[in-house]
N, C-alpha and C positions, 0 to 999 in steps of 0.2 A: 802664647797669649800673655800681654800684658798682666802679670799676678795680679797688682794692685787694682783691675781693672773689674769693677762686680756690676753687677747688675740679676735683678732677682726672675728667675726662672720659671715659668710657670706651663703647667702640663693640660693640657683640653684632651680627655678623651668622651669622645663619642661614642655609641654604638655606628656599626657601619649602617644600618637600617636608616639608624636618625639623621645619620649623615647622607646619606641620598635622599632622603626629604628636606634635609635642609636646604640642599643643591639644588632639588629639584625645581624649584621659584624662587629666583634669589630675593623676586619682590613681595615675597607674602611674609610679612611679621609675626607671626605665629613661633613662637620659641619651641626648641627641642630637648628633653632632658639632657645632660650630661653630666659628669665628674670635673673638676677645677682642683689641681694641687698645688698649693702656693707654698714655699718652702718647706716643705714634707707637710701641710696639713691637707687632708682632703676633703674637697668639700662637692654637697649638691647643688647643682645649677641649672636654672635655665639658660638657653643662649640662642642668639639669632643674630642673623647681620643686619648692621646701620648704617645709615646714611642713605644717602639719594644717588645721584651718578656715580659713586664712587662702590657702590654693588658689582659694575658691572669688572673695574678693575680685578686681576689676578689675584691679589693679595687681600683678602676681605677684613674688613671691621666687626666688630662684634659688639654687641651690649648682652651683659650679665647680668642674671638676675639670682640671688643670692638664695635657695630653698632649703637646705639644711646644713647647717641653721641660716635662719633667716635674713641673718645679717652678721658680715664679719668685717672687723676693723672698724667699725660705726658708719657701715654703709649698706644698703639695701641692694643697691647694681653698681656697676663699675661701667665704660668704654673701656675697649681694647681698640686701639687706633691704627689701622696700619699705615698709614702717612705713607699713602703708594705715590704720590706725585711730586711728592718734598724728596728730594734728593738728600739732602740732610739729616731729615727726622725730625728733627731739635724745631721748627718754627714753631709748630705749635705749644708747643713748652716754655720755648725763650720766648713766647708774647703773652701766655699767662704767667707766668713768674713777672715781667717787666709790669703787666696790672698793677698786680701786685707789688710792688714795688712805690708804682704811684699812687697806690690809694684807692684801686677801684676793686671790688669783692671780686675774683677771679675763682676760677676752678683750680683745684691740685692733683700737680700730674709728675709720674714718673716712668720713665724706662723701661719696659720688659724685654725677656726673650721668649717668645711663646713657642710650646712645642706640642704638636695636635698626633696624637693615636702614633707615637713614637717619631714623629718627623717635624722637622725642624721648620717653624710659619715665619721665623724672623722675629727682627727688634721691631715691637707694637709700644704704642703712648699708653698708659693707664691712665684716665682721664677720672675725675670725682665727675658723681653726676649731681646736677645744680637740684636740690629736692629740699624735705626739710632736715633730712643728715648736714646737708652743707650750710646750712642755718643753724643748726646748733654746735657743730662744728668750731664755730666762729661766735659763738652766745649770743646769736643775734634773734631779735624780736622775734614769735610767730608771725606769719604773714602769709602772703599768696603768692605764686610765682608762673609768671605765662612765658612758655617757649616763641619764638616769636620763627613760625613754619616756614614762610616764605615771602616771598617780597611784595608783600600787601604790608605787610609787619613795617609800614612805613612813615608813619605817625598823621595822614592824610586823610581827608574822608574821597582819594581818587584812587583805584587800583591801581598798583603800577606795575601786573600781568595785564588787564585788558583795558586801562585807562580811562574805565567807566568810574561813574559813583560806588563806593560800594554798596552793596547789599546789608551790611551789617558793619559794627564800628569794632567790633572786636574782629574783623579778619583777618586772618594773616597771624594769628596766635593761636595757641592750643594751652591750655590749665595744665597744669602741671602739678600743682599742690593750692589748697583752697578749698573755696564752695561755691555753690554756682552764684550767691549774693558776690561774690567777690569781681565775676565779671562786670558789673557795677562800675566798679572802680574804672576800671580799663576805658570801659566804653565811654566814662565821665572824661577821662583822662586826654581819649583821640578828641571826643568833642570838644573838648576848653583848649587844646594846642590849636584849632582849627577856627573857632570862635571868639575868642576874647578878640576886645579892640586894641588897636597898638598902642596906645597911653595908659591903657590899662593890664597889658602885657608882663612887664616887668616883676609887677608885685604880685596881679593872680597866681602869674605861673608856679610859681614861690611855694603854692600851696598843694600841691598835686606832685612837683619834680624836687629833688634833691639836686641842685645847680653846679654844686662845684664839684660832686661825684658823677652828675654828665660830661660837665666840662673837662675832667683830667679821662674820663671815657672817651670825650671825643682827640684829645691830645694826642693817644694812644694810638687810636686808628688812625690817625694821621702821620703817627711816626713811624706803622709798622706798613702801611697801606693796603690794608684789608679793601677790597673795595667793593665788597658786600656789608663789610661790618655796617655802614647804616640804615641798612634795609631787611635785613637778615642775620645767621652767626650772632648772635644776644639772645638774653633772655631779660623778663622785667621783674623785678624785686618789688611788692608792695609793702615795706614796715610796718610791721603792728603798732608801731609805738610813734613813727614819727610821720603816721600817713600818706610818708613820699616815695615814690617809686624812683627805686634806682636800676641803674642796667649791669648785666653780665656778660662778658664776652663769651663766646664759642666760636670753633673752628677756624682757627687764624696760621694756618696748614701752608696758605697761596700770600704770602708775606714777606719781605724781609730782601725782596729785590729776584720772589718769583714770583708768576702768576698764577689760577688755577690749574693752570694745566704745565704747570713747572717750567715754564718760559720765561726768561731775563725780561723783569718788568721795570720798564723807562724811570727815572727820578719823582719825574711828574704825573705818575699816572693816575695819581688820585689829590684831586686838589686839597690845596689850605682849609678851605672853607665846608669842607666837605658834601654828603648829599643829606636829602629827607627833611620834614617840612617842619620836623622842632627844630632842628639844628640849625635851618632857615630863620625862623621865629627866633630864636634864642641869639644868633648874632645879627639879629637888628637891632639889638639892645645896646645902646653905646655901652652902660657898663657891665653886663655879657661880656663884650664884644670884646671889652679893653681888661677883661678878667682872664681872657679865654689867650688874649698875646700875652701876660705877661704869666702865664701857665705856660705858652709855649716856650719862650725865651728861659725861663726860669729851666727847666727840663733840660733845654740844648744845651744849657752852661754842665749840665750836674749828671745827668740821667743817659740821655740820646746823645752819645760821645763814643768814638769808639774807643776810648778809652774804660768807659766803664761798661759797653757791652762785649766785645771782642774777648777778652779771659772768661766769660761767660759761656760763647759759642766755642770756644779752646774747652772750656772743663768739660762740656757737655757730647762735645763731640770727638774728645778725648776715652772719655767714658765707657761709649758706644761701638769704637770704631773695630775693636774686636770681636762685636757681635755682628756688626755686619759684614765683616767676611762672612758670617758663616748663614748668613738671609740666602736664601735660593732666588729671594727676587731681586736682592741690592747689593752679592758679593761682585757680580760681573763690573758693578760699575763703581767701585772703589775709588779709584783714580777720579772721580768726579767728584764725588762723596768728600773728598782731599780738598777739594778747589772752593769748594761752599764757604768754608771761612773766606778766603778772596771775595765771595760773590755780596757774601755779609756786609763784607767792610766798605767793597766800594759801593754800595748801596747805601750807604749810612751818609757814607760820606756826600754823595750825588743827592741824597734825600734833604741832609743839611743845607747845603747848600742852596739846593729850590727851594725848602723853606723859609730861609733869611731874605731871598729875593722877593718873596710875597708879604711877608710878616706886614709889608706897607697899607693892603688890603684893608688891615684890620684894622685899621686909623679910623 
């Protein structure tokens, strides 16, 4: 093994009791006690697995909950991610770092190799979880923050599971941190993207949304082509201080020229213009519109180059690549694992290029 090569170790043991209840329904949330040892410390934890389809994979996810002590490293839970359809690992990392990067509040995430009741689970994402640790984290304002569940979370008052009205304006999100006055907000929020008149669009909006922290949000998913990111995968940020909701990304795992289901995904698979019905509103704005090209132009010159991401996906994957031999679920496919930077690049490249082709669009 690569010496220079670290990455931090962490140990899950279970009782076997807890661990046959946990198995027992992968879909029941209810956590289990356990032990977490992160660099010789030990600690108590709750734990359960996360996510929706991605349960059912071989390789499970997990969310931690931090019980004695109650919080380590100035965090309450943690994600453990096992990135079972990213042949890589690294997307959902290289897409929050690259947030980051541009401007938009991202989660922080690192590397592990997890190892459960002596046996070896593989390289897992440690992911921050978006609460109000990640708010002071960053000395940012108190506020509220709604997880955005499922593809209702789509700034419309039409569902877009059953393409009725909806029933309620905050659907498709769940509270996260806040008070129940704070849904308020939310529901003021879908109602005036849905309501306001278009002459009068421009300047309302202005008073509810943070503009040029959606716009380098929507830059982002268009560079990496999430193509849930704008229905789903976010969370909403409400400012204490400057009233405006901003967004966060999650789970950008199916990115980077795979799909979700780790299939070679086309150049064009997600347009310039993106989907969902702010993002509709917001580039009818001539100057939206013409903010939002030369965000993207501005990016292509500097940022979304493979010159500045590609030693990125090399350090990252560099890093990793001797923990995943030793994954049970991703040493067989090494030789793959090898080829990802290729699938990176010509994706970047394939992606640029349909981007320049439309950039006309936004005229």
């Amino acid at each position: 093994m690569d010496e220079a090569a670290r990455i931090p170790e962490y140990k899950l043991f279970i009782r076997p009791n807890d661990l046959r209840e946990l198995r027992r329904d992968i879909w029941i949330d209810e956590p289990i006690p356990a032990q977490l040892t992160i660099e010789g410390k030990r600690l108590e934890i709750d734990v359960a697995y996360r996510g929706s389809h991605i349960r059912d994979f071989p390789k499970k996810s997990y969310q931690v909950s931090f019980y004695k002590p109650k919080k380590f490293r100035g965090s309450n839970h943690i994600h453990l991610n096992a990135e079972y359809k990213d042949p890589s690992l690294i997307r959902n990392k290289l897409s929050f770092d690259f947030f980051a990067e541009l401007g938009v509040l991202s989660p922080l995430s690192r590397h592990i190799f997890l190892i459960q009741n002596g046996k070896a689970e593989g390289v897992y994402l440690e992911i921050e979880s978006v609460d109000e640790n990640f708010l002071k984290r960053r000395n940012l304002p108190n506020g509220s923050i709604f997880y955005a569940v499922d593809g209702d979370a789509n700034f419309s008052l039409m569902s877009d599971l059953d393409k009725e009205t909806k029933k309620s304006l905050e659907l498709g999100y769940e509270r996260k941190l806040g008070k129940p006055e704070d849904d308020y907000f939310l529901k003021e929020l879908i109602f005036n993207i849905n309501t306001i008149v278009n002459n009068e669009f421009e300047k309302e909006i202005q008073k509810f949304v943070d503009i040029d922290k959606y716009l380098r949000w929507m830059a982002v998913i268009i560079f990496t082509s999430n193509y849930d990111g704008f229905v789903h995968n976010y969370a909403l940020y409400r400012n204490g201080e400057t009233r405006l909701f901003e967004i966060i990304p999650w789970d950008y795992d199916a990115t980077w020229g795979r799909d979700v289901n780790g299939k070679i995904m086309e150049p064009d698979y997600v347009p310039i213009d993106g989907f969902n019905t702010l993002t509709a509103r917001i580039l009818n704005v001539d100057t939206f519109r013409k903010q939002y090209r030369m965000l993207l132009e501005e990016m292509m010159k500097q940022q979304f180059t493979v010159e500045n991401m590609i030693p990125k996906v090399e350090k990252m994957t560099q890093s990793i690549r001797p923990f995943v031999k030793q994954d049970p679920y991703k040493k067989h496919d090494i030789d793959i694992f090898d080829q990802e930077l290729s699938v990176i690049t010509k994706y970047i490249e394939g992606r640029r290029k349909y981007l320049y082709r439309k950039l006309a669009i936004l005229d």
